[in-house]
N, C-alpha and C positions, 0 to 999 in steps of 0.2 A: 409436615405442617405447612398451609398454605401460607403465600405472603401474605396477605391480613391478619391472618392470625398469630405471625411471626413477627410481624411487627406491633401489633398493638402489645405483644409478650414483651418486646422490647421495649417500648417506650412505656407501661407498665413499668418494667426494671428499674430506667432511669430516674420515674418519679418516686418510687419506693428507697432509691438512693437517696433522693432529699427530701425525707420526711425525718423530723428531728424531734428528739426527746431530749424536754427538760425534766426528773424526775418522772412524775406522772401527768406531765403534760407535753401532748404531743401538736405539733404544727409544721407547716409547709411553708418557706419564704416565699412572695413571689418569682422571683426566680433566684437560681442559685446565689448564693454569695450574700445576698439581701438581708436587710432587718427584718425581725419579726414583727408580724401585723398584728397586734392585741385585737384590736376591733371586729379584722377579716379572721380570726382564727379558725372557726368555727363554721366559718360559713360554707354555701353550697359555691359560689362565683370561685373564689380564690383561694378557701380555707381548707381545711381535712373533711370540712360536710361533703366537699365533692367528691372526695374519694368514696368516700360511702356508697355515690353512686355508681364511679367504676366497679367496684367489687358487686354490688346486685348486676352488671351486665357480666364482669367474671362468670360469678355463679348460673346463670342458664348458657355461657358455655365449657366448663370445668369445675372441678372441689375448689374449693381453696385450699389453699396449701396452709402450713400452721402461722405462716408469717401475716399472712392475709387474715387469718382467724382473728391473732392478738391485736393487729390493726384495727380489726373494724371493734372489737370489746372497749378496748381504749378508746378509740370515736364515740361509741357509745357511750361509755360511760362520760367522759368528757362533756359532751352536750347538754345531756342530761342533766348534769350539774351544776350547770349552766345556766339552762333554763331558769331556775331559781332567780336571776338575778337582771339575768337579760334585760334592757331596755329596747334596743332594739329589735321589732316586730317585723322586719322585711324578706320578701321571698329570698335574696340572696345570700344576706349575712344575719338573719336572725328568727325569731321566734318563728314567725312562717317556713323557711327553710328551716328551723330542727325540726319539724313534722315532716317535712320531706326526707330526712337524713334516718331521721327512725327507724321509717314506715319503711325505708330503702334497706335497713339493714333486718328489718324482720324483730326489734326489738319493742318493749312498752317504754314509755315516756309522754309518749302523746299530750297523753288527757293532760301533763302539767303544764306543757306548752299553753294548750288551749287556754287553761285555766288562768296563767301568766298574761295572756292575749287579752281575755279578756278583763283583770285588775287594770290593765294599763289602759282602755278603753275611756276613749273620752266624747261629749256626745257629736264630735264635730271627725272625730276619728282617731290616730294615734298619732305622738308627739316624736320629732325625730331631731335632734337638734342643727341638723344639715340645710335645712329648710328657714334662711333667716338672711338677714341682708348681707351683702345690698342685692342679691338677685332675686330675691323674697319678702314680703312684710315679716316683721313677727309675728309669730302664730301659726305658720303658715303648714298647710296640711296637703300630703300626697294621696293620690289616691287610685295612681296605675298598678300594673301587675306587678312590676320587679321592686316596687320600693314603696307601693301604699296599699290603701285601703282593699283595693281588688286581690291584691295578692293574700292579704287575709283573709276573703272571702272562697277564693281558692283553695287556703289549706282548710277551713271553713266544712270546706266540700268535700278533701282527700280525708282529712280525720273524719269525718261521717260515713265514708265511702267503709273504714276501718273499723268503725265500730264504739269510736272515741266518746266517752261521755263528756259533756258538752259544747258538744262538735256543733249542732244544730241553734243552740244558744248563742254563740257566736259568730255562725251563720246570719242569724236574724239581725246583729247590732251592725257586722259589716254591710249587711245588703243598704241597710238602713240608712248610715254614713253616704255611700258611693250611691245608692237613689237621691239622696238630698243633691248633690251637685253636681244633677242632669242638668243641663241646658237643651230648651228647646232652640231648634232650630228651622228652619223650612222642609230639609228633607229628613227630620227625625229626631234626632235626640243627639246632642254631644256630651264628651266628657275631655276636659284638660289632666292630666296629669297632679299642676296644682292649679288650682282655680282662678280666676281669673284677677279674683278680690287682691286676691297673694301677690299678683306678679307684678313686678315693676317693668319687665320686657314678656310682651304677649308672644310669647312662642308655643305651639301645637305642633307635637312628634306623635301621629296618628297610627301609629303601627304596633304590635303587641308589648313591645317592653316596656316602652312609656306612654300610653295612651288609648284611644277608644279601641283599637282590636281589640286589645288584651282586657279591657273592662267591659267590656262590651261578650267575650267569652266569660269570662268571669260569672257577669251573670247568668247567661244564658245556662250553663252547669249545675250554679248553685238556685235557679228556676226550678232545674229536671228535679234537682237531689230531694229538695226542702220542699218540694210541689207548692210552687212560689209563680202562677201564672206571669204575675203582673214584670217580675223581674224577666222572665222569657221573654215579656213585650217589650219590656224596657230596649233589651240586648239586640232585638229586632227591629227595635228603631234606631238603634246606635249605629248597626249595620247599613240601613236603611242608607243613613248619614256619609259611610265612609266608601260605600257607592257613589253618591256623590260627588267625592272628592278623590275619586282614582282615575287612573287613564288604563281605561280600558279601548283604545283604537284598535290594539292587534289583536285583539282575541283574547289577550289579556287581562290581568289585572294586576295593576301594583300603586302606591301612593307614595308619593313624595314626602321625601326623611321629617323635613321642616316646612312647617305655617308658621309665616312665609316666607318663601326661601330667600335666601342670600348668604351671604359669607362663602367662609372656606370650606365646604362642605357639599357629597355628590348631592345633587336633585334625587334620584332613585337610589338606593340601596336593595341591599338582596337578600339578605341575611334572617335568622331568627330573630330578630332586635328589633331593626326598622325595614325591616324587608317584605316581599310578599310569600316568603318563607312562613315567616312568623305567624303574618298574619293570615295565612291560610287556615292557621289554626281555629279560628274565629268559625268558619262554617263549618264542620264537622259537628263544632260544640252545639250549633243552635239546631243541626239536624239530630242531633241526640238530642236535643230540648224538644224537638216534635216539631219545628219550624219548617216547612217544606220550601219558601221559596222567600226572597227579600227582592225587590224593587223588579217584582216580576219576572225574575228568574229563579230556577233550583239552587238551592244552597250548594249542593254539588258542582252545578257548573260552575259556581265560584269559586270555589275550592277549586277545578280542575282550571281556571282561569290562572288564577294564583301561583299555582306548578309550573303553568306553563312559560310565564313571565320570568321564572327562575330558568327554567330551559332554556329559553331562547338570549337571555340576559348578555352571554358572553363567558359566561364563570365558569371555568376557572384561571382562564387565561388570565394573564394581567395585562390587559390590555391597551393601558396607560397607566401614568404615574398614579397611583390611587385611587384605581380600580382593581377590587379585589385580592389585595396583600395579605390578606391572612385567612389562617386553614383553622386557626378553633371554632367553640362550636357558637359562641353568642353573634359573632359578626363574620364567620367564616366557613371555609368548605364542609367541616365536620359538622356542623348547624343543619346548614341544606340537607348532606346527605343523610344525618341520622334521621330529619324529621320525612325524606323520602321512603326511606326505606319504612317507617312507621306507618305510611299512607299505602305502601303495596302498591304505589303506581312510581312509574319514571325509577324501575331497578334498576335497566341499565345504567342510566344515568349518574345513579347514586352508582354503582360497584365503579362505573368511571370517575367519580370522584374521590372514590379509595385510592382506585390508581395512582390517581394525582399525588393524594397523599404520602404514601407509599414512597413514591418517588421523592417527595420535598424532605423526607427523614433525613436527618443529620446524626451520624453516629457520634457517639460522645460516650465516653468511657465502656461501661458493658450494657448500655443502650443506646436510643436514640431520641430524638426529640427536633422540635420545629424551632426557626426563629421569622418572625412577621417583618414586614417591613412598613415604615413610615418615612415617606417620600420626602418627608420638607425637612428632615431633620437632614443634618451634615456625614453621618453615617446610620444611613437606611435601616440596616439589619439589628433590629432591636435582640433585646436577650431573650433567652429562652425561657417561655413562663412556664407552670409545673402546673398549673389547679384545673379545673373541671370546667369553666365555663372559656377559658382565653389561652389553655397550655395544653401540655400533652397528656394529661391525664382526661383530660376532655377529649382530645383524638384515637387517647388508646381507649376511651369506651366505643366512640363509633367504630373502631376497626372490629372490633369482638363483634360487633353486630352485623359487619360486614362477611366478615369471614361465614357464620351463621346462616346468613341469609344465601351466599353465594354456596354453600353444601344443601340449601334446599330445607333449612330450620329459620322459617319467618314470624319465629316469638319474638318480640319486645318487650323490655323491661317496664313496668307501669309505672311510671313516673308522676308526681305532681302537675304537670306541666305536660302531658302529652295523654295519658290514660284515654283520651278519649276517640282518638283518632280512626281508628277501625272500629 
């Protein structure tokens, strides 16, 4: 067995050790030893939804074994049942992500998601109680990928892509919400996160998890899906916008984390989150909208701009204190390398950042697993997280994928969040 695929077996193992059953309900701490999350249970970020998705990258490369079978039935059915009651509608930990955890395990449930999605629909968008002072008015409404309106537009698009009945109906309400709270601007179209009306500190994170990339792809998909001209223009002007506001000197392209910057935090990031990772994402989608080129150039050379800024970044090195400490996949090396290897450009690169990983495994009982580090704390080496987006069940999907690719099999799993890339 190669080392990628010996490892991700392993660190697989490890998190399969701490998956815990109460009766018929099953969850994952964040890391060992920890309380249980009621809220993240479920979800794709931290929850058992994430495992769902390691086992769809298991499967294109091995059976499941029977322990992996009862796992993902239990996921299933758990969500499922779920859904019924759910308030929370967010890509990461709720109604958005159980259409990704579904679709991931190949099971029906959908349509009630959708259907739930859409009860909870209000005309301004959906209610989340997280969003409320004093860093927000009351009322206050999201509307980026990972935790608002765009990410329902998103699953919006996945459940139509499925076959979901009324996938396309709720397609129409979210477009509808996230077009209301375009702001014009001089070079296009913007979007905040939460709007501007909301916010008590004007702050803009322009990059795909929380702001115009990620809504700005959003549209541009659910344009293609729903043959929705106006939102492909919309998303072409959002782009239009975040040209704009990148530094492109070297040949590159990347945007800085925060508008406007200050505090304790890098100027540039790299990552799927706030990176030019992420938001690479962004042109593929609009060149699958039919979009051939945004402020006079190919959507492609941005996209290859985008990669490239990741290459040359520095990463993986740590090249100072809080530069580049962690290897999961929303703000770390597993991030970069899965969404490389997804794009079929910069392999090497990515199978060199297996390496990396590979390397950074920490054995621990009869597997292995990662610990990150955060530099201002008084001991660095934080615990070892388990879930899909920040632990090792998020690293042992990209190893599976590595290993895969490095034997000369360059499937990828179609995900919520990436389907579009090739």
């Amino acid at each position: 067995m190669d080392t990628y695929r010996a490892t991700a077996e392993a660190a697989w193992r490890w998190v399969l050790d701490q998956v815990r059953h109460d009766g018929e309900i099953v969850w994952i701490p964040p890391s060992p030893g920890e309380e249980f999350d009621a809220e993240k249970r479920d979800g794709t970020y931290a929850g058992v939804g994430g495992l769902a998705q390691v086992l769809a990258e298991i499967r294109l490369s091995r059976e499941w074994t029977a322990e992996e079978h009862r796992l993902a039935d239990t996921i299933a059915a758990q969500v499922r049942a779920g859904v019924e009651t759910v308030t929370d509608y967010t890509f990461f930990s709720g109604l958005a992500g159980a259409i990704g955890v579904l679709t991931a395990l190949g099971v029906p449930g959908s349509e009630a998601a959708v259907a739930r999605l859409l009860s909870l629909s209000t005309p301004d968008g959906w209610a989340l109680e997280r969003y409320g002072p004093p860093r927000y008015l009351e009322g206050a409404r999201n509307h980026d990928l990972t935790l608002g309106s765009a990410g329902v537009l998103l699953a919006a698009v996945w459940a139509a892509r499925h076959g979901v009945h009324g996938a396309e109906e709720l397609g129409e309400v979210a477009a509808s919400v996230v077009l209301a709270e375009r702001e014009e601007v001089p070079s296009g179209l913007n979007w905040r996160s939460v709007p501007a009306r909301f916010c008590v500190e004007q702050l803009e994170m322009p990059n795909f998890s929380h702001g115009l990339s990620g809504i700005a792809t959003a549209l541009a998909l659910a344009g293609a899906q729903f043959a929705r001209p106006d939102l492909v223009q919309a998303a072409a002007a959002g782009a239009a916008h975040l040209v704009a506001l990148a530094d492109t000197g070297d040949g590159g392209f990347r945007v800085q984390c925060v508008f406007p910057f200050g505090g304790d935090v890098e100027q540039f990031m790299y990552g799927w989150c706030h990176g030019p990772t992420g938001t690479s994402l962004l042109w593929p989608a609009l060149r699958h909208a039919g979009v051939a080129e945004v402020a006079g150039e190919d959507v492609l050379e941005w996209h290859r701009r985008c990669l490239h800024s990741v290459r040359v970044s520095g990463l993986p090195e740590r090249k100072y204190p809080g530069f580049w400490d962690n290897d999961g996949r929303c703000c770390g090396t597993a991030g970069v390398g899965d969404v490389l290897l997804d794009s079929g450009q910069h392999t090497d690169f990515a199978l060199h950042l297996a390496d990396v990983v590979v390397d950074r495994a920490i054995p621990d009982g009869d597997g292995v697993c990662w610990r990150f580090i955060e530099h201002r704390n008084s001991d660095p080496l934080l615990p070892p997280d388990i879930g899909w987006m920040q632990g090792a069940a998020g690293i042992a999907g990209f190893l599976f994928h590595a290993s895969r690719v490095a034997a000369g099999d360059t499937r990828s799993v179609p995900r919520m969040d990436t389907w579009w890339v090739r």
